[in-house]
DORO-698372 format. One record per residue (C-alpha): residue number from 1; y, x, z. Coordinates in steps of 0.05 Angstrom, whole numbers, plus 5000, padded with zeros to 4 digits. Last residue first. Example, Ala and Ser with C-alpha at 12.3 -4.5 7.8 and 13.67 -1.06 7.14 Angstrom:
2
SITE   i   py   px   pz
SITE   2 4979 5273 5143
SITE   1 4910 5246 5156
***
This chain:
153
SITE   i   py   px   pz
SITE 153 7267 2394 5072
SITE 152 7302 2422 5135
SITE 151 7283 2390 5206
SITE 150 7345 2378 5243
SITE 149 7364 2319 5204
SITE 148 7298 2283 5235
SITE 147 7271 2219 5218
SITE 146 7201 2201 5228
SITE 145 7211 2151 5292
SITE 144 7273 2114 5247
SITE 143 7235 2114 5181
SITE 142 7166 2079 5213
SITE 141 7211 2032 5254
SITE 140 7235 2011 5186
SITE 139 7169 1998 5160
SITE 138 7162 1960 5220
SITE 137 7206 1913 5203
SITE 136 7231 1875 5267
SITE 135 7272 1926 5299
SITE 134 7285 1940 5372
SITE 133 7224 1990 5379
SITE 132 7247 2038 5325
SITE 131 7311 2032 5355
SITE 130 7282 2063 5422
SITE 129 7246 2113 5392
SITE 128 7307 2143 5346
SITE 127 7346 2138 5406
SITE 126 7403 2098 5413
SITE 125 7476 2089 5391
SITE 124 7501 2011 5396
SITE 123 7540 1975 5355
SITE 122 7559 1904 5361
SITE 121 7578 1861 5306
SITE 120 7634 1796 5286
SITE 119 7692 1818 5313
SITE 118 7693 1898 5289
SITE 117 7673 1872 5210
SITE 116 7729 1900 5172
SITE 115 7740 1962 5221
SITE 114 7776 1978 5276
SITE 113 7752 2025 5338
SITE 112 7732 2075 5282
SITE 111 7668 2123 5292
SITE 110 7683 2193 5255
SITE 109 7638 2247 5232
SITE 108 7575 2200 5229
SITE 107 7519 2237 5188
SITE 106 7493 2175 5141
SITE 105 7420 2182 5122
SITE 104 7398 2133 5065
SITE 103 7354 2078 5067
SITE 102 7329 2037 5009
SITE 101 7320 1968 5021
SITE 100 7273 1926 4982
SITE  99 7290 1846 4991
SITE  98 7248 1780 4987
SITE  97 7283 1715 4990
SITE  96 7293 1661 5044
SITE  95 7325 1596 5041
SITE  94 7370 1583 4970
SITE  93 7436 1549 5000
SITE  92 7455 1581 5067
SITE  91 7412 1649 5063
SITE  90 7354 1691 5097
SITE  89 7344 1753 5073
SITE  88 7263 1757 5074
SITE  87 7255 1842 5096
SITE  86 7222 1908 5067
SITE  85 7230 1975 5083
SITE  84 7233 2039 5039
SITE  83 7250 2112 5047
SITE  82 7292 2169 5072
SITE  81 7334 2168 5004
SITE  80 7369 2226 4990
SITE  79 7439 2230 4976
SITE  78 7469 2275 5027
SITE  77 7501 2220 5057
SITE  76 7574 2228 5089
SITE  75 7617 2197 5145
SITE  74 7658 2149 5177
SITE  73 7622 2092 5208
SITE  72 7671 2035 5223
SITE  71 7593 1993 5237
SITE  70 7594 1937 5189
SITE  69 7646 1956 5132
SITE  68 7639 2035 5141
SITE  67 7571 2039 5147
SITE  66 7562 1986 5083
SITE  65 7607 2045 5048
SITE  64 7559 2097 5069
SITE  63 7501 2053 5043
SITE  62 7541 2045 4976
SITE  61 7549 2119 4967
SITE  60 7480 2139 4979
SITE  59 7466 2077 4922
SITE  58 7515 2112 4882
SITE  57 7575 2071 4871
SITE  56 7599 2045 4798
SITE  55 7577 1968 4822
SITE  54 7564 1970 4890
SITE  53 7493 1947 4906
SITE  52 7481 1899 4968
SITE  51 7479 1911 5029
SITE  50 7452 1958 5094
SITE  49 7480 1970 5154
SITE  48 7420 1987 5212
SITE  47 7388 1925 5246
SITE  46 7387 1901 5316
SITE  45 7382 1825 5316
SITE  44 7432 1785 5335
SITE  43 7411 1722 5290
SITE  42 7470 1712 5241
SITE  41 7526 1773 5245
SITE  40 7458 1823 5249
SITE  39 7465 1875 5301
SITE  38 7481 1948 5295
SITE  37 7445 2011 5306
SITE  36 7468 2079 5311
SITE  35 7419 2134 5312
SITE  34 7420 2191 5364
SITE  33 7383 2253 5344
SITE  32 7375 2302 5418
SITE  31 7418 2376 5421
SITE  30 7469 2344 5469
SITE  29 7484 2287 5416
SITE  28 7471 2295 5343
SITE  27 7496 2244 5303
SITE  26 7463 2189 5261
SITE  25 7486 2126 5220
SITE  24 7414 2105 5177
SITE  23 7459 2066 5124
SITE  22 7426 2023 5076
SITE  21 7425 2011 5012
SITE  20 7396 1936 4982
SITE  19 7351 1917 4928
SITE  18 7334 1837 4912
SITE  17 7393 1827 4857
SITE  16 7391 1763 4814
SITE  15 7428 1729 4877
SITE  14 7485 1784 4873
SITE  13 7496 1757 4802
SITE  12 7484 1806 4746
SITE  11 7534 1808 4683
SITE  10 7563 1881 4706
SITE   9 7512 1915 4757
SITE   8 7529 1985 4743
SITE   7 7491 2041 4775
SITE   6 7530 2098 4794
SITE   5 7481 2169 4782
SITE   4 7449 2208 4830
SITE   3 7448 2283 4820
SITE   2 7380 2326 4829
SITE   1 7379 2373 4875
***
């Protein structure tokens, strides 16, 4: 396998950026993949955790620390990415941009009842069918129907 290396983001604003990691959170519940989804602070909408790059982090590492800040996800990424969606982040003062996520798998050993953003989310495991129909981005709904830790790659 090959190693991933921290990226370093030194000198770039997190408006220059348009990537984001994200977390798929997933355990395995009476022998069936459960995924846990999370809803968006703004709008409500189910989404999995997913921001911006850490500099020094992995981008494995900096989806597992987005699970950890949105969802109290404890737990570990083997580092590959599942694939790609794409969404317009909205914001306060420059409207709508275009962002690339790249989606890592998260296994969940541990789900905290305090974390830094407990008050202002809900979480909520599902199946992988059912939170591919409660997304918007299809491409995401694509990742969440074809994923499978059982299956060995």
């Amino acid at each position: 396998m090959i190693k991933q290396l921290p990226i370093s983001i030194s000198g770039a604003r997190k408006s220059d950026v348009r990537t984001q990691f994200a977390a798929l959170c997933y355990r395995i519940h009476h022998k069936k993949v459960q995924v846990l989804m999370i809803t968006s602070r703004g709008s409500r909408r189910w989404i999995v955790p997913k921001g911006w790059p850490m500099d020094g982090m992995t981008p494995a590492d900096s989806a597992a620390q987005e699970a950890w800040e949105e969802a109290g996800v404890r737990g570990k990424s083997d580092g590959r990415c599942l694939g790609i969606f794409s969404y317009n982040k909205e914001t306060d003062d420059n409207g709508a941009f275009p962002c690339l996520v790249m989606v890592y798998a998260v296994q969940v050993q541990e789900l905290a009842s305090d974390f830094p953003e407990m008050g202002q989310r809900h979480r909520k495991w599902m199946s992988r069918k059912k939170a591919a129909k409660v997304v918007d981005e299809p491409e995401l709904a694509r990742i969440l129907l074809d994923f499978d830790p059982r299956i060995p790659t």
